[in-house]
N, CA and C atoms of all chains as a GROMACS GRO file, in nm:
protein
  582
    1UNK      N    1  -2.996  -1.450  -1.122
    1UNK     CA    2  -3.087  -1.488  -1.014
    1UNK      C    3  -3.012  -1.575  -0.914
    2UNK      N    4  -3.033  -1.554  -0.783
    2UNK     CA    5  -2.941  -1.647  -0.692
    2UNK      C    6  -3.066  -1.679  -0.604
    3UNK      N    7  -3.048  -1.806  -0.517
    3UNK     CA    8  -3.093  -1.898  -0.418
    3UNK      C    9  -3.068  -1.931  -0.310
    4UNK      N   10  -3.125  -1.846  -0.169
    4UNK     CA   11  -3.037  -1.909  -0.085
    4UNK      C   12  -3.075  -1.996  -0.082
    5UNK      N   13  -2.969  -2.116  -0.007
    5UNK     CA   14  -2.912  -2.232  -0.003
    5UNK      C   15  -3.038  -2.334   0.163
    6UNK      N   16  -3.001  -2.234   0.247
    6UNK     CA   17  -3.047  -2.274   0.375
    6UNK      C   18  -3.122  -2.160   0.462
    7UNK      N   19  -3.157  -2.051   0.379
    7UNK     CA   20  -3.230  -1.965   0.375
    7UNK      C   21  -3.172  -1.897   0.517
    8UNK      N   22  -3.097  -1.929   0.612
    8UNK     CA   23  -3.055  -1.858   0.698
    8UNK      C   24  -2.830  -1.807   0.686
    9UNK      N   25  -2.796  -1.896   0.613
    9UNK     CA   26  -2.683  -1.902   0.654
    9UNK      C   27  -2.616  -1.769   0.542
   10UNK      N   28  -2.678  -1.738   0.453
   10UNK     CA   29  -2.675  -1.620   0.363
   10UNK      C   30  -2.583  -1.710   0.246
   11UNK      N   31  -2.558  -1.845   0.233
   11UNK     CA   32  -2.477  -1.865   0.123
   11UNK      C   33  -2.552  -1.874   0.026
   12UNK      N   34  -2.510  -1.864  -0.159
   12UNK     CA   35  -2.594  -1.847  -0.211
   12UNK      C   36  -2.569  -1.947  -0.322
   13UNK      N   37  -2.613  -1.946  -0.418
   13UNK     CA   38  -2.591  -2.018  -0.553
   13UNK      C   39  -2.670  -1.975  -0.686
   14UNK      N   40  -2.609  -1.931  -0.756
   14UNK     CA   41  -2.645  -1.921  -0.910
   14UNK      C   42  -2.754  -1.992  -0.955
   15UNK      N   43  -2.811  -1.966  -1.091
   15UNK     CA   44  -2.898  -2.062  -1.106
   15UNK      C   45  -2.884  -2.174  -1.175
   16UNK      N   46  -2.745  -2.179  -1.177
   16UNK     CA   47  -2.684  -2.299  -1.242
   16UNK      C   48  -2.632  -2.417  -1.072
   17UNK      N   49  -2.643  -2.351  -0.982
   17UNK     CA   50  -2.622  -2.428  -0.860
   17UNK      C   51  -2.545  -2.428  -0.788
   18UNK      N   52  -2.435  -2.347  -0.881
   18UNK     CA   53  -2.224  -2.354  -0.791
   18UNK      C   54  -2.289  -2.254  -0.704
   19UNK      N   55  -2.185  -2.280  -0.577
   19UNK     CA   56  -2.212  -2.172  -0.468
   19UNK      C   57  -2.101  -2.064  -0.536
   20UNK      N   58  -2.161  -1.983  -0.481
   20UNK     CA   59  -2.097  -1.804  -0.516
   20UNK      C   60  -2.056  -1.783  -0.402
   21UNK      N   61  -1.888  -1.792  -0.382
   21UNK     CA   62  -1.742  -1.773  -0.316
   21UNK      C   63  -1.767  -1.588  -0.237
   22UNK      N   64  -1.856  -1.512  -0.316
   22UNK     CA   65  -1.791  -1.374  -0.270
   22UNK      C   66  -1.964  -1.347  -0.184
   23UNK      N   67  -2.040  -1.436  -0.176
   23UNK     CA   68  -2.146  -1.379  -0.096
   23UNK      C   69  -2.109  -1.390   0.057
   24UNK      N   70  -2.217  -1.386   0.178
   24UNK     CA   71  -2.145  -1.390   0.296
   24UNK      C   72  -2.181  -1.539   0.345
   25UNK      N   73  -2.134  -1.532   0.408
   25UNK     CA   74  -2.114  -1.665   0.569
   25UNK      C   75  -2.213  -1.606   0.690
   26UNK      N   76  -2.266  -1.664   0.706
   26UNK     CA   77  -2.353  -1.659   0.821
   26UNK      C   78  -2.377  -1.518   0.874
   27UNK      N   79  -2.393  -1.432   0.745
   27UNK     CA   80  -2.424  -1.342   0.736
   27UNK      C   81  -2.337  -1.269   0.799
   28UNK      N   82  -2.196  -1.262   0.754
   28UNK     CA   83  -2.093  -1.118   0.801
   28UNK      C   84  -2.036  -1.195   0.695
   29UNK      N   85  -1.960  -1.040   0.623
   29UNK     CA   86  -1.911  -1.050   0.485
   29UNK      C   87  -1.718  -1.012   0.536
   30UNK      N   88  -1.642  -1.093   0.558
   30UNK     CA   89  -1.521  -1.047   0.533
   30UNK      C   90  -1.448  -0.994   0.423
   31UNK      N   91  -1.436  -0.904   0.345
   31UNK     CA   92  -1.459  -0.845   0.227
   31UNK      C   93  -1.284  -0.792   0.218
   32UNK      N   94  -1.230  -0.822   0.139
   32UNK     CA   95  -1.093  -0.715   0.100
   32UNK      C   96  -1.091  -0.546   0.128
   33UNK      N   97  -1.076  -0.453   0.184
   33UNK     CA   98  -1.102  -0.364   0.200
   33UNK      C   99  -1.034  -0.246   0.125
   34UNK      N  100  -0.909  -0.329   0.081
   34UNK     CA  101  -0.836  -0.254   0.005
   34UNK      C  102  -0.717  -0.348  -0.033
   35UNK      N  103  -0.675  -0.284  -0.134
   35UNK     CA  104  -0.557  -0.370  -0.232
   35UNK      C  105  -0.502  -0.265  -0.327
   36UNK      N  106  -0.394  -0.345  -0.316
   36UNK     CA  107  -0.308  -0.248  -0.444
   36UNK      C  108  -0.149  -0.314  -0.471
   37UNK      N  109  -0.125  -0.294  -0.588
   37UNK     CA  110  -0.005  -0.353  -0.710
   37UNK      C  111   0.056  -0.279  -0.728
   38UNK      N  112   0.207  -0.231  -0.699
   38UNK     CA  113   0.299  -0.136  -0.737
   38UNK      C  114   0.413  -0.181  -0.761
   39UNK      N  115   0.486  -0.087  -0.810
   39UNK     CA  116   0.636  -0.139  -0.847
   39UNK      C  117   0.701   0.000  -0.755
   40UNK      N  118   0.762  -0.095  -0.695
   40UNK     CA  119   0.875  -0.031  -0.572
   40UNK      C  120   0.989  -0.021  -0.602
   41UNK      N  121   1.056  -0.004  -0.715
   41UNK     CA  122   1.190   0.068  -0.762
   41UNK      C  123   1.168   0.143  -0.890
   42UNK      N  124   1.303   0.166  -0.930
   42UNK     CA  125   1.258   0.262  -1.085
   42UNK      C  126   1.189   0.387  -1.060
   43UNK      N  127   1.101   0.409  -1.125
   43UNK     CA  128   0.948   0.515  -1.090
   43UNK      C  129   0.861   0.408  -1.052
   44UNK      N  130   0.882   0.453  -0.938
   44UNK     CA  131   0.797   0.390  -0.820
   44UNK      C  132   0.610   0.407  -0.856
   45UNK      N  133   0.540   0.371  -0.898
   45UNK     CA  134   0.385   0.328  -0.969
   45UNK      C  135   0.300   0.265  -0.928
   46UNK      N  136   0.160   0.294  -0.902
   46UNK     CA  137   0.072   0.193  -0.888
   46UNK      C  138   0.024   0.170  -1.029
   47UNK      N  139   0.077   0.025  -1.036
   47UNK     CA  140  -0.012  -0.061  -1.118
   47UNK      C  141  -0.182  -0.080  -1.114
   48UNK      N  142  -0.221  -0.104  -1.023
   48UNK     CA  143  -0.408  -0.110  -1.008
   48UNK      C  144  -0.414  -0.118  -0.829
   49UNK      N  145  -0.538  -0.048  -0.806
   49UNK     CA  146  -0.548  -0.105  -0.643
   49UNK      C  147  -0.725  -0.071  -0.667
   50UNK      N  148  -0.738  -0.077  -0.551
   50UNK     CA  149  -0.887  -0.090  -0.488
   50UNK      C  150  -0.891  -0.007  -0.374
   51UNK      N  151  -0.943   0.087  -0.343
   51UNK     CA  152  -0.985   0.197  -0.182
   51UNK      C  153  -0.860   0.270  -0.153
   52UNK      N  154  -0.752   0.242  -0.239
   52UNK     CA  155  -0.653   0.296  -0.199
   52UNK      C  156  -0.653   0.438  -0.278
   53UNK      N  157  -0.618   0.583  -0.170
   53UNK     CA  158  -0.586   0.716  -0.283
   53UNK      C  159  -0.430   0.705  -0.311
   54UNK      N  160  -0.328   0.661  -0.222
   54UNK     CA  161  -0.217   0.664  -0.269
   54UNK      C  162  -0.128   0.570  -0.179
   55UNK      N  163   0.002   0.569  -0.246
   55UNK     CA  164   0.066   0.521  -0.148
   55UNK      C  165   0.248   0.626  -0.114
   56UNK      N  166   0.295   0.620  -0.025
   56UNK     CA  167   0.421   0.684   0.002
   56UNK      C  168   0.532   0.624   0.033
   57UNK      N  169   0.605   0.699  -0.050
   57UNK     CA  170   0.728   0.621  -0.069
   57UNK      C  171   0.798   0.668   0.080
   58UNK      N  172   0.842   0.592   0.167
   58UNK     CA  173   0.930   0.711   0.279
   58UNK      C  174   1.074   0.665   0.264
   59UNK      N  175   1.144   0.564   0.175
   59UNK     CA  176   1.268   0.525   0.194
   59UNK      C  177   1.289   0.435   0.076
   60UNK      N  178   1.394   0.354   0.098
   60UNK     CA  179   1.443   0.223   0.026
   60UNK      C  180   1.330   0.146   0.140
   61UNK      N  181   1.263   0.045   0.057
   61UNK     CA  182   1.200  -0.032   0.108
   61UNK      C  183   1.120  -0.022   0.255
   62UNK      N  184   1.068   0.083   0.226
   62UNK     CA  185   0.943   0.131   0.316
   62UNK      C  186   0.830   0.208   0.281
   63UNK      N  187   0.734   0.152   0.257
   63UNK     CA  188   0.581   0.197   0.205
   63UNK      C  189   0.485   0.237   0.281
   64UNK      N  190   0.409   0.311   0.265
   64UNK     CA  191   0.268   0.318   0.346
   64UNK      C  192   0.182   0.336   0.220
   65UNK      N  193   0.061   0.214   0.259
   65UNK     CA  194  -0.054   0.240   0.181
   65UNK      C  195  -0.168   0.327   0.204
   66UNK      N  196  -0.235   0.441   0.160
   66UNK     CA  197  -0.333   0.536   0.195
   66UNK      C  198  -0.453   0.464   0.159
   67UNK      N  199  -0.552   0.442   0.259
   67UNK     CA  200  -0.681   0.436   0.207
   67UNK      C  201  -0.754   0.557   0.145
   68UNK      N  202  -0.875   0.509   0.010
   68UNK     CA  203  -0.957   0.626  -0.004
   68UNK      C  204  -1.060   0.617   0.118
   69UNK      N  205  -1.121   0.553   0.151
   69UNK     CA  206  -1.210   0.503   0.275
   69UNK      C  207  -1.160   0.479   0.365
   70UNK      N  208  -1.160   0.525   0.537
   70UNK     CA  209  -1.097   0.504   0.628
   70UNK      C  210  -1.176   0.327   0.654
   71UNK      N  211  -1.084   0.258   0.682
   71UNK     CA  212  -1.118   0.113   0.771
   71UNK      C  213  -1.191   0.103   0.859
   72UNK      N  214  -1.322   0.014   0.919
   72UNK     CA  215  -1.378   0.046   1.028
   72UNK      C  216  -1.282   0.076   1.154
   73UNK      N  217  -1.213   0.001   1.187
   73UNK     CA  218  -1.136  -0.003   1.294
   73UNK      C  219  -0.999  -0.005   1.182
   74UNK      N  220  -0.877  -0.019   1.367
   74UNK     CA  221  -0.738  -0.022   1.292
   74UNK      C  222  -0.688  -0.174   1.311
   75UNK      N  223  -0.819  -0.280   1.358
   75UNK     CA  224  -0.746  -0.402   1.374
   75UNK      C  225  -0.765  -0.458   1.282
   76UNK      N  226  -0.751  -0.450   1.110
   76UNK     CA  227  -0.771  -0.506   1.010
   76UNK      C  228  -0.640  -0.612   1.043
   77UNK      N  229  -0.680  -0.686   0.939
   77UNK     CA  230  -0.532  -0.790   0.896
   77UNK      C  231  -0.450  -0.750   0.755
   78UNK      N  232  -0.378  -0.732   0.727
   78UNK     CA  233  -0.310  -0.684   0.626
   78UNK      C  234  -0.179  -0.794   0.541
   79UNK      N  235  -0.196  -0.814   0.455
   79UNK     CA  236  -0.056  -0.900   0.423
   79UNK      C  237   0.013  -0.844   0.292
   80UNK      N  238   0.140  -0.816   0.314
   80UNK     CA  239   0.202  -0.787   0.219
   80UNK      C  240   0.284  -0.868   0.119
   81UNK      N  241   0.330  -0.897  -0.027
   81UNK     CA  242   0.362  -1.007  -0.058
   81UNK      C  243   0.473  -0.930  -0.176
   82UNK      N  244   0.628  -0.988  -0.190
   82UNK     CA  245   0.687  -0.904  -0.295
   82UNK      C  246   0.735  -1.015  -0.375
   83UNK      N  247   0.778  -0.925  -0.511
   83UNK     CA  248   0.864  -1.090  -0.571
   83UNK      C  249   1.004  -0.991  -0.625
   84UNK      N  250   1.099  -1.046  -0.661
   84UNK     CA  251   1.234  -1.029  -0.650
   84UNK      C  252   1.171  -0.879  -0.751
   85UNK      N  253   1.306  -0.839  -0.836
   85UNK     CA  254   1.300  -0.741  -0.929
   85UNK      C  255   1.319  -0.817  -1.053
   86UNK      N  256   1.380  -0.932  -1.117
   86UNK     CA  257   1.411  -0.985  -1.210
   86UNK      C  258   1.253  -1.078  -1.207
   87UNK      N  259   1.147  -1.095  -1.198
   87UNK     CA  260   1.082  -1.183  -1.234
   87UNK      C  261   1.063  -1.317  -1.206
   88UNK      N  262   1.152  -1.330  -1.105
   88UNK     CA  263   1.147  -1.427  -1.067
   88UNK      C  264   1.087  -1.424  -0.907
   89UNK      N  265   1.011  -1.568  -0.834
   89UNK     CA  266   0.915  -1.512  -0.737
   89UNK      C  267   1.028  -1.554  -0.642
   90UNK      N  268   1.079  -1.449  -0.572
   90UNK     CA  269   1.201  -1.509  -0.455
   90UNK      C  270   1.119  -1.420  -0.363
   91UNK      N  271   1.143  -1.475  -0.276
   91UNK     CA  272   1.093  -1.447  -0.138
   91UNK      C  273   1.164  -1.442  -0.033
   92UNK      N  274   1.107  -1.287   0.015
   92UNK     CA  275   1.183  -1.168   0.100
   92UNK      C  276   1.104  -1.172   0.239
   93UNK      N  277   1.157  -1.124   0.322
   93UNK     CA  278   1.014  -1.116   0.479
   93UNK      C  279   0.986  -0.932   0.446
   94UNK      N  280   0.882  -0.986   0.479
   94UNK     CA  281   0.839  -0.830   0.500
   94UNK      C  282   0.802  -0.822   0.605
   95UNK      N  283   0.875  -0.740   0.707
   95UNK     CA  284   0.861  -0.659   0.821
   95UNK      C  285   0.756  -0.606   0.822
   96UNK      N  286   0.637  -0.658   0.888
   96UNK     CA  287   0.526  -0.544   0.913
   96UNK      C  288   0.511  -0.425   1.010
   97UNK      N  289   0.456  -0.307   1.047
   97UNK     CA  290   0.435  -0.217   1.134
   97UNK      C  291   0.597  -0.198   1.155
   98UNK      N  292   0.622  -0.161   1.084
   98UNK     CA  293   0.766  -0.120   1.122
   98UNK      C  294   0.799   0.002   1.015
   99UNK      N  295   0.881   0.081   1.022
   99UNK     CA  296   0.909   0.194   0.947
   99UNK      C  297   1.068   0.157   0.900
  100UNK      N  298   1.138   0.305   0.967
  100UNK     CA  299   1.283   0.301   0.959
  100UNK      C  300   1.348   0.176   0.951
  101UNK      N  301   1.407   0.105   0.804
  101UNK     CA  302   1.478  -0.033   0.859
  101UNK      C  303   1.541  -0.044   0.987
  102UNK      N  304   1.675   0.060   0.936
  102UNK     CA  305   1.767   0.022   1.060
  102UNK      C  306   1.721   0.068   1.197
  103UNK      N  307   1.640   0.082   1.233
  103UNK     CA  308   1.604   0.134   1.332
  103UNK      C  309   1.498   0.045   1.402
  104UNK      N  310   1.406  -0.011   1.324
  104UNK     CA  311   1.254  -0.068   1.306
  104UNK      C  312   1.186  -0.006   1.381
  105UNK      N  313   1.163   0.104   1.423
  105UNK     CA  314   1.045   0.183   1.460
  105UNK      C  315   0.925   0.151   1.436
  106UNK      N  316   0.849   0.094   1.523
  106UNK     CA  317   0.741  -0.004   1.539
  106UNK      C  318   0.606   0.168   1.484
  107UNK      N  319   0.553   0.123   1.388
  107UNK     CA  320   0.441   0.202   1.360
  107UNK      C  321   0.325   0.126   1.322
  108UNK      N  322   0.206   0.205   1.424
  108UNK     CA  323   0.090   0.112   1.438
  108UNK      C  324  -0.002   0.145   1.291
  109UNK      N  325  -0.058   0.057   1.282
  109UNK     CA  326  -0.184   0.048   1.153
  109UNK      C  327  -0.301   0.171   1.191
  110UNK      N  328  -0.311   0.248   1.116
  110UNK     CA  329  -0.468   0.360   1.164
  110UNK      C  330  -0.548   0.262   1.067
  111UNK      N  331  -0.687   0.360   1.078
  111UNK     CA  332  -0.823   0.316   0.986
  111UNK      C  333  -0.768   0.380   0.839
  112UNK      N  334  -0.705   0.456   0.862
  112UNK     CA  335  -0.671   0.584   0.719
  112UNK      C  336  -0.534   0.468   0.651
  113UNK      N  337  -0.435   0.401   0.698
  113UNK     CA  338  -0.321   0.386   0.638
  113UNK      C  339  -0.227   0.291   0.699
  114UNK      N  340  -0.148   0.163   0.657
  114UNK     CA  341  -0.038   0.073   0.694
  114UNK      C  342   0.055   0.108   0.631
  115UNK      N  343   0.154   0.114   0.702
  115UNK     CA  344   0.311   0.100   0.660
  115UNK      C  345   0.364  -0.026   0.704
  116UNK      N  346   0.480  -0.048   0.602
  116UNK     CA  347   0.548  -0.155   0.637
  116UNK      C  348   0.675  -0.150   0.551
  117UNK      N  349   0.784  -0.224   0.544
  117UNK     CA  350   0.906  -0.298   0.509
  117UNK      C  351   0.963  -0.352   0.411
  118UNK      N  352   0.968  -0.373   0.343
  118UNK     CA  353   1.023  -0.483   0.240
  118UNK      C  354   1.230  -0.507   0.261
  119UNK      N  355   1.212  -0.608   0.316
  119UNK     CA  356   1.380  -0.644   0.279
  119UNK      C  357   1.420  -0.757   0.269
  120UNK      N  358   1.541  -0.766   0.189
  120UNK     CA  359   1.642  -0.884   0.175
  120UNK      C  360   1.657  -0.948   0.279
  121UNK      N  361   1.750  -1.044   0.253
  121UNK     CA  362   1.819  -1.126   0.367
  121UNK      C  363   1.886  -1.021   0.490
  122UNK      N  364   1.908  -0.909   0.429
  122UNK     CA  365   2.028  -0.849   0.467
  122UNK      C  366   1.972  -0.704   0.480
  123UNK      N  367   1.913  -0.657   0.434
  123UNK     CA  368   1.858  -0.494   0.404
  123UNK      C  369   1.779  -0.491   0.325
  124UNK      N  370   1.711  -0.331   0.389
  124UNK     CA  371   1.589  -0.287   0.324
  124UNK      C  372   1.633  -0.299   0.180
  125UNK      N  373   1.474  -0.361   0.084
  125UNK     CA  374   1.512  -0.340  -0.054
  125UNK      C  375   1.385  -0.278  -0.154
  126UNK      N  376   1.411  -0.280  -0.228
  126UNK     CA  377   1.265  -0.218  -0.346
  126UNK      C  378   1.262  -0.332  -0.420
  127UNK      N  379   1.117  -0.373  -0.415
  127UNK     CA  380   1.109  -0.494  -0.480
  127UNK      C  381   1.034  -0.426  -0.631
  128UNK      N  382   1.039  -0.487  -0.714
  128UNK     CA  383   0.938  -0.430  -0.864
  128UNK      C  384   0.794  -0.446  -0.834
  129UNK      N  385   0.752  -0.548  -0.728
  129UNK     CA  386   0.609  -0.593  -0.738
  129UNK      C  387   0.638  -0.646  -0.626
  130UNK      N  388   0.522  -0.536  -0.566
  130UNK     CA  389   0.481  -0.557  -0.428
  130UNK      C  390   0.318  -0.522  -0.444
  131UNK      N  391   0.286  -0.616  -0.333
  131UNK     CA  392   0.131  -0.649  -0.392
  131UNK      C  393   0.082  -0.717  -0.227
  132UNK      N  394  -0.067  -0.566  -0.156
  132UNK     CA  395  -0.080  -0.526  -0.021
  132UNK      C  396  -0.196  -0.570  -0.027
  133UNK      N  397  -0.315  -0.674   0.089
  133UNK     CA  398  -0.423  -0.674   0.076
  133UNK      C  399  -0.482  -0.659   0.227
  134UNK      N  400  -0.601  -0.597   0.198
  134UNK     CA  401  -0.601  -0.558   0.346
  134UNK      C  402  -0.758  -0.652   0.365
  135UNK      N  403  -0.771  -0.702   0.509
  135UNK     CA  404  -0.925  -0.790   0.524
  135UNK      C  405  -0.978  -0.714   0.616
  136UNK      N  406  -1.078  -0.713   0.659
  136UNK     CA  407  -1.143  -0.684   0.817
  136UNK      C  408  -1.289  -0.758   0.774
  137UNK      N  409   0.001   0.849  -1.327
  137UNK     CA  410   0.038   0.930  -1.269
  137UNK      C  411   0.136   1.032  -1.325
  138UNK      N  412   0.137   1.140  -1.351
  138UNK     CA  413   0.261   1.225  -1.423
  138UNK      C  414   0.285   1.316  -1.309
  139UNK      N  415   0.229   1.333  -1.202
  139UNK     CA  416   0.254   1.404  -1.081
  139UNK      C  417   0.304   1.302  -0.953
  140UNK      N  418   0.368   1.379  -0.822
  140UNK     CA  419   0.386   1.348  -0.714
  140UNK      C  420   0.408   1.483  -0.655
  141UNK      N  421   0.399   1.386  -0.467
  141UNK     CA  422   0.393   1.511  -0.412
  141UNK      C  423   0.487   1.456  -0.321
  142UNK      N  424   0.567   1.567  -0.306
  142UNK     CA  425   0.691   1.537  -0.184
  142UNK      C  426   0.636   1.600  -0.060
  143UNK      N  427   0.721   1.544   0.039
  143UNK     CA  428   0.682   1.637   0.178
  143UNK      C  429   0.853   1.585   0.245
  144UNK      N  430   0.908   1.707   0.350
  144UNK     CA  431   0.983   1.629   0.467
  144UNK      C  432   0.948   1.532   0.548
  145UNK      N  433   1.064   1.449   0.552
  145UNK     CA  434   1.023   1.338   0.666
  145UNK      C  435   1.111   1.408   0.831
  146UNK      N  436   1.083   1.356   0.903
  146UNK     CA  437   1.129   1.394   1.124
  146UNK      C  438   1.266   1.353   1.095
  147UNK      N  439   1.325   1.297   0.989
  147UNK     CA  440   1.445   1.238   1.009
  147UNK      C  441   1.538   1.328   0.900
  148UNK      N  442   1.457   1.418   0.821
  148UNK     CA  443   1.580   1.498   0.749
  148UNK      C  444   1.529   1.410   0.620
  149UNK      N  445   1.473   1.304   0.579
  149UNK     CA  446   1.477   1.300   0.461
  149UNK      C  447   1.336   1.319   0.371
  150UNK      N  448   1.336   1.261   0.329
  150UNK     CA  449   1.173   1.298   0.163
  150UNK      C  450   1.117   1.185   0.129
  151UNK      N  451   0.932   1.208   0.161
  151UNK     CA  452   0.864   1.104   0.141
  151UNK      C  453   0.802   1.134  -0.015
  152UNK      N  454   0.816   1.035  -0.102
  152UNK     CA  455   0.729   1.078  -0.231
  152UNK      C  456   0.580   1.020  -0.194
  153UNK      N  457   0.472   1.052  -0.280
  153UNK     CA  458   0.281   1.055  -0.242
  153UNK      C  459   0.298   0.982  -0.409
  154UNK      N  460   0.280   0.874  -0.361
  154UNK     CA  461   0.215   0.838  -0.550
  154UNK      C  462   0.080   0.814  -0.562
  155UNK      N  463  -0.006   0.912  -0.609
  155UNK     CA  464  -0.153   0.873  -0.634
  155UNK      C  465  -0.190   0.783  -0.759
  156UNK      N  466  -0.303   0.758  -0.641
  156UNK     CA  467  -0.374   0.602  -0.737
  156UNK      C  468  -0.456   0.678  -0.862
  157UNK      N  469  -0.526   0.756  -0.781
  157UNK     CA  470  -0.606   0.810  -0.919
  157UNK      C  471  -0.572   0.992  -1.012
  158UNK      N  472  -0.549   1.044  -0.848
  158UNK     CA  473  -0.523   1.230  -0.893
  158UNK      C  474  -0.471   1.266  -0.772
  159UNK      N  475  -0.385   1.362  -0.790
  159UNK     CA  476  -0.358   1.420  -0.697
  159UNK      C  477  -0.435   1.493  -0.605
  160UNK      N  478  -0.516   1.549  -0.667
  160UNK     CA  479  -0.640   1.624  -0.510
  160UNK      C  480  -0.672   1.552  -0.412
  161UNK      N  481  -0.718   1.375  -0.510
  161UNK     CA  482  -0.744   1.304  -0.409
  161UNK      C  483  -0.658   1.245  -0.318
  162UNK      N  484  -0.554   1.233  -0.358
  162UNK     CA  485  -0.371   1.214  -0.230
  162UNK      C  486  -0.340   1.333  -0.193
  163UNK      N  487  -0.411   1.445  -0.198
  163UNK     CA  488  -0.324   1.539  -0.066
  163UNK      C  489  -0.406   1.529   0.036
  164UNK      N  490  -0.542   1.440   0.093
  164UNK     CA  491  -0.546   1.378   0.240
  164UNK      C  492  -0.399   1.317   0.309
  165UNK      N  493  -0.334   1.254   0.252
  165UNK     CA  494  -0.253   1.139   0.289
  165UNK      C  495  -0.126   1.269   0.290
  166UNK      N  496  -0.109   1.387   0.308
  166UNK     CA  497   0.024   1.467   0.348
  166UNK      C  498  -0.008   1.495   0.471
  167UNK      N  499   0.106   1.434   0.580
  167UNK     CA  500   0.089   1.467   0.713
  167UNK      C  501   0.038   1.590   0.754
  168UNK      N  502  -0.034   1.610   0.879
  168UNK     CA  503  -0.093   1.748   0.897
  168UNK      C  504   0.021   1.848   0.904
  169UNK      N  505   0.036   1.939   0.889
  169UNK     CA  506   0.138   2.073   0.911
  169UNK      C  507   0.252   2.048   0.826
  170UNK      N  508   0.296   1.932   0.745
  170UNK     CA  509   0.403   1.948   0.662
  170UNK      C  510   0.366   2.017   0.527
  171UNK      N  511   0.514   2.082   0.507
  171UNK     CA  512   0.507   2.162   0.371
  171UNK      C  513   0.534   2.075   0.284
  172UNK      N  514   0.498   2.114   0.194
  172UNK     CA  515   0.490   2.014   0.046
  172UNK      C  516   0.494   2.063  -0.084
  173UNK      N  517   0.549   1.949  -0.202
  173UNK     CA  518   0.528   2.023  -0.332
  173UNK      C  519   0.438   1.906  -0.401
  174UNK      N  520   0.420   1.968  -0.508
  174UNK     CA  521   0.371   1.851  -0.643
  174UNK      C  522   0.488   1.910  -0.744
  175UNK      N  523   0.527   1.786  -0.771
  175UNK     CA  524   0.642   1.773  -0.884
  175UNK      C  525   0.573   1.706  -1.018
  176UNK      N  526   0.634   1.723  -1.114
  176UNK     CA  527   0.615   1.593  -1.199
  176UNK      C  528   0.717   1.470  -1.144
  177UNK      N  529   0.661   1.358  -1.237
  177UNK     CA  530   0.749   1.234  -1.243
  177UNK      C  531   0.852   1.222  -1.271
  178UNK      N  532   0.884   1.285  -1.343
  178UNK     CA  533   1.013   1.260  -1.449
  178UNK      C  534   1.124   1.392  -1.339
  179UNK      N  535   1.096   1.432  -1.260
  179UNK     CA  536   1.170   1.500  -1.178
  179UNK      C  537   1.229   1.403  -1.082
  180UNK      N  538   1.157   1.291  -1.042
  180UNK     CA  539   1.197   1.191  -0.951
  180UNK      C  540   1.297   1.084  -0.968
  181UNK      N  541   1.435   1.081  -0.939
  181UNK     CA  542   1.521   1.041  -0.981
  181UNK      C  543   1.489   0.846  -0.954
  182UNK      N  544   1.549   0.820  -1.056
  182UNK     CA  545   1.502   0.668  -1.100
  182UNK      C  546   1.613   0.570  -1.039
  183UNK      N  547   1.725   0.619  -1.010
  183UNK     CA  548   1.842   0.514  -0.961
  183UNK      C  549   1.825   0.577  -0.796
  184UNK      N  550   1.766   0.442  -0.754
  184UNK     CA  551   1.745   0.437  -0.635
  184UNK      C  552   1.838   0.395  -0.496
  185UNK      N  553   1.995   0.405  -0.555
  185UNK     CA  554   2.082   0.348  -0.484
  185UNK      C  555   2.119   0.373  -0.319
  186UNK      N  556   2.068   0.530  -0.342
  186UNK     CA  557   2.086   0.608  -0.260
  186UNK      C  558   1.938   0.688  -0.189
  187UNK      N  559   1.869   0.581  -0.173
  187UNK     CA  560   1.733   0.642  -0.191
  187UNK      C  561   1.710   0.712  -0.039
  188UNK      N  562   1.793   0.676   0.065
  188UNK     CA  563   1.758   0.694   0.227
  188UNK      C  564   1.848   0.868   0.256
  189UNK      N  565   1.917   0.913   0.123
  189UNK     CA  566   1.989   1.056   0.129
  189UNK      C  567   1.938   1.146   0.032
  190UNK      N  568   1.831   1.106   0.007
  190UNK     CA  569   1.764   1.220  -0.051
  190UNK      C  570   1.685   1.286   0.021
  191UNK      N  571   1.695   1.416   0.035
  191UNK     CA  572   1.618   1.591   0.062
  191UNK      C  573   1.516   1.620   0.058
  192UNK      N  574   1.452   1.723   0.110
  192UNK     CA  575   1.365   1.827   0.052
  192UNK      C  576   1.405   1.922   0.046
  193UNK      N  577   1.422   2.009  -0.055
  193UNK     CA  578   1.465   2.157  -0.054
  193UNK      C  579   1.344   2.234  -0.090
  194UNK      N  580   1.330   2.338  -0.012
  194UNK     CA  581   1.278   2.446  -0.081
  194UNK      C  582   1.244   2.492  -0.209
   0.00000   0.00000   0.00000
């Protein structure tokens, strides 16, 4: 059973009283739209995602994520996040909207799908765990 | 996943399709007009050293 709070602002609370984090804000829900966990070297795998049907490999360290559901629009926000291959969390930039490393061929976000980057200091790389969340 | 699906990439090389759930449902995501296969996994070579000179063949 939940309560709103101020009967207009849509926040809510349990009936124990904590507010509940995943209801909306003033009634618009910014919601994850899609997500997904893969390992980007080896046999390349999704671990678990959410709205996503697949993702494509196009290189050394260049991904595109497929939505199962197209996005309302293509101005979502997207963040991509990798950690080394050994387990340890080192941190790489990830080039967004970009394709071809050496090249960086700027490629725009659709409603259907983002691509993006992953590289070293130095060059494109395959990280083991790369992990994509998309907002709108 | 025990399947993938390859397609050519504009640049001469090969995009692999790794589906989340089945393949029927990832052949939306093969560019329009490219030819394509479904492979198994274990066809997909694992040492990735050279990953930007790999093909599509016929």
């Amino acid at each position: 059973m939940t309560t709103t709070i101020d009967g207009s602002a849509g926040v809510t609370t349990n009936a124990g009283g904590s507010v509940n984090p995943s209801t909306t804000i003033d009634g618009i829900n910014y919601s994850c739209r899609a997500w997904v966990n893969f390992n980007g070297t080896g046999t390349v795998a999704i671990r678990a995602s959410g709205n996503v049907s697949s993702i494509t490999d196009n290189g050394t360290g260049d991904y595109t994520v497929n939505f199962t559901t197209a996005i309302s629009d293509a101005n979502y926000s997207y963040s991509v996040n990798n950690n080394g291959n050994y387990g340890v969390a080192q941190t790489y930039a990830s080039s967004l909207n970009t394709s071809t490393p050496a090249t960086l061929t700027e490629v725009a976000p659709t409603t259907t799908a983002c691509r993006f980057t992953t590289n070293s200091s130095v060059a494109a790389f395959d990280p083991k765990y790369i992990n994509v969340n998309v907002f709108r | 996943m025990t399947q993938r699906i390859i397609y050519p990439t504009d640049d001469g090389g090969v995009a692999i399709i790794v589906p989340a759930e089945s393949v029927e449902a990832a052949m939306k995501d093969i560019p329009a007009g490219k030819p394509y296969k479904i492979i198994d996994t274990a066809d997909v070579p694992t040492d990735r050293t050279f990953r930007n000179a790999w093909e599509y063949s016929e």
